[in-house]
N, C-alpha and C positions, 0 to 999 in steps of 0.2 A: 504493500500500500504506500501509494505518494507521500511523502511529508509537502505538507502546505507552508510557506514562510509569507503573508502580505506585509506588505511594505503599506502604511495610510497614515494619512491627517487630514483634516478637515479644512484646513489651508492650505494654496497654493504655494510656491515657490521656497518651499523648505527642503528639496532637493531629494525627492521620494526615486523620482527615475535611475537619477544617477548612482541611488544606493542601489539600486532594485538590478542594473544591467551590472554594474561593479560585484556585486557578488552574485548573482548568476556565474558569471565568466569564471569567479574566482573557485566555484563547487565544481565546472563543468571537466574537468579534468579527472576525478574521482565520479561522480556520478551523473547519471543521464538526469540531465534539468532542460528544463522547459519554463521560460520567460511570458507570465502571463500581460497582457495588455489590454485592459477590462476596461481604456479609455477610446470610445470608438472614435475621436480624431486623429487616435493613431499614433503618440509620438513615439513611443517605441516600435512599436512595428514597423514605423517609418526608417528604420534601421536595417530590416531583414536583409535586404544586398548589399549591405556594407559589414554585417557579421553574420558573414555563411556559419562559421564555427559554430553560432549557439542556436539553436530552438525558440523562434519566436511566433508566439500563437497570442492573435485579437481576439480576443472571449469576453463575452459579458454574461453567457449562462452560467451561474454557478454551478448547477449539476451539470456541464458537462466539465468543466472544471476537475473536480472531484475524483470521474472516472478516467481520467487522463491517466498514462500509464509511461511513468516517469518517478524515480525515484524521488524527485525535488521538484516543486514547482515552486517558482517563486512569484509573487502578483504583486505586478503597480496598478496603484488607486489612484484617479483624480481626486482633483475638491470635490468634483461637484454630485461624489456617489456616496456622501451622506445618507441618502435613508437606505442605501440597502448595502452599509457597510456590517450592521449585524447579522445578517443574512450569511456576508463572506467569512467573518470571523468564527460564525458555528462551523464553515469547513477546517479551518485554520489550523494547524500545531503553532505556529510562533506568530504574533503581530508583534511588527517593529514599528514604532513610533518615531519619525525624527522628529527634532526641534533645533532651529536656532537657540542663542544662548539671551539671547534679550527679556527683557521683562514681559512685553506683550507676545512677543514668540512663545514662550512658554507657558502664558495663561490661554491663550489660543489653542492648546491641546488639550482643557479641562475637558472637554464634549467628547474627543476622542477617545482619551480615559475611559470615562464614564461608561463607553459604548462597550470599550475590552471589556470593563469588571462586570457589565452586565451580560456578554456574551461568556465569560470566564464563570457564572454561576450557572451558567448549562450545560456546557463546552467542558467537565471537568479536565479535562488532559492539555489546556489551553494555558499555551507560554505567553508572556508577551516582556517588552522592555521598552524603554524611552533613549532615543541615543542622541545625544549631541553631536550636532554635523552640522557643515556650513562652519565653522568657528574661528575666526581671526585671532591670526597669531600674535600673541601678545597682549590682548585685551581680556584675558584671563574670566572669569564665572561669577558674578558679584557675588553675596553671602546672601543678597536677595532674591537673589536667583536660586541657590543652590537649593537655600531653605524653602520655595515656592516647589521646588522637584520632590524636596522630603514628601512635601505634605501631600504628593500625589498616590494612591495605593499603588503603585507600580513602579518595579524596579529600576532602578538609571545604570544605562550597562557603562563599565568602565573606561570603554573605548572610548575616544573621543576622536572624530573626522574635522581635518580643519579645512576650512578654506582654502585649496591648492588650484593652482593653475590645472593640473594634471586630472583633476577629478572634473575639471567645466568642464574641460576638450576631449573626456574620456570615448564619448558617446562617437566620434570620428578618430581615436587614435584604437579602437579594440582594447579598450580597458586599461586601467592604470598596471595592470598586470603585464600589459606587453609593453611599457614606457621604463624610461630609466628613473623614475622618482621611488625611490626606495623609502622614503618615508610614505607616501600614500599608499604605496601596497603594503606597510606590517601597519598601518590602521585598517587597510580593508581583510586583511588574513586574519587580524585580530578580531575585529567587527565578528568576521566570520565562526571563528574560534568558539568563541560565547555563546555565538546561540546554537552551533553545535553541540556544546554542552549542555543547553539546557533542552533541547529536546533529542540528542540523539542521534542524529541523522546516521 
């Protein structure tokens, strides 16, 4: 049976895609993964000829989702699939959460929260984590900040993805994985690492 990893927030521009295709590519080498794109504009699929290497499938039925027959799938969410992101997450082993590190970036993901612990009270086998990404270097996590993440019921994985050139352009260089920034691949291995561990794969 598949393991399910979505990638969502209920805000745009917190950089769901770019998590979503970066680890795809970084699993694709150990196990057959399939890159969901449940956004019918298409920005990832909008890809599919420029990375033959990976498996990219536009779905927006969640049951056929499901039946997909792939060790790993991994799903990018738009904004704008709010009401039937509980829907996704009763398919789910891990939702990952990014945020920016700002004060409204991260109260912006109270709804998304919200949606895991309530899909997390039916779903019992249901991971999820909050990751910080997008993060400029040197501008460090205010103490307002950090303490606004405590007070979420949901874990803040340790990794931290920072603002890299290599991570914008990934989506036309094949992954930060096939570039020479060796700091953004042991934040995406890392990334990867953790929720390997917490569900298993």
């Amino acid at each position: 049976m598949s393991k399910i990893i979505t990638i969502a927030h209920q805000k745009g521009g917190v950089g769901k895609s770019t998590l979503a295709l970066n680890l795809a590519l970084c699993f694709q080498d150990q196990l057959k993964v399939a890159l969901i794109d449940t956004d019918l504009q298409g920005s990832i699929a909008d890809l599919k000829d420029d990375l033959p290497e990976i498996t990219i499938i536009q779905e927006d039925n969640f049951n056929k989702i499901k039946d997909l027959q792939y060790d790993l799938i991994i799903i990018d969410t738009p904004p704008y699939l709010s009401n039937r992101l509980p829907e996704l997450f009763l398919i789910s082993d891990y939702v990952l959460v990014p945020t920016k590190a700002g004060f409204f970036d991260v109260m912006a993901i109270r709804s998304t929260v919200a949606l895991v612990n309530e899909a997390k009270a039916k779903n019992s086998h249901l991971q999820a984590g909050i990751v910080l990404n997008m993060i400029k270097h040197r501008s460090g996590i205010t103490g307002e900040v950090q303490e606004l993440l405590k007070s979420f019921d949901l874990s803040v994985l340790k990794t931290i993805i920072h603002d890299r050139v290599s991570f914008t352009r990934s989506p036309i260089t094949g992954g930060v994985l096939a570039g020479d920034d060796n700091k953004a691949k042991e934040e995406i291995i890392a990334l990867a690492e953790e929720i390997v561990n917490s569900i298993g794969v």
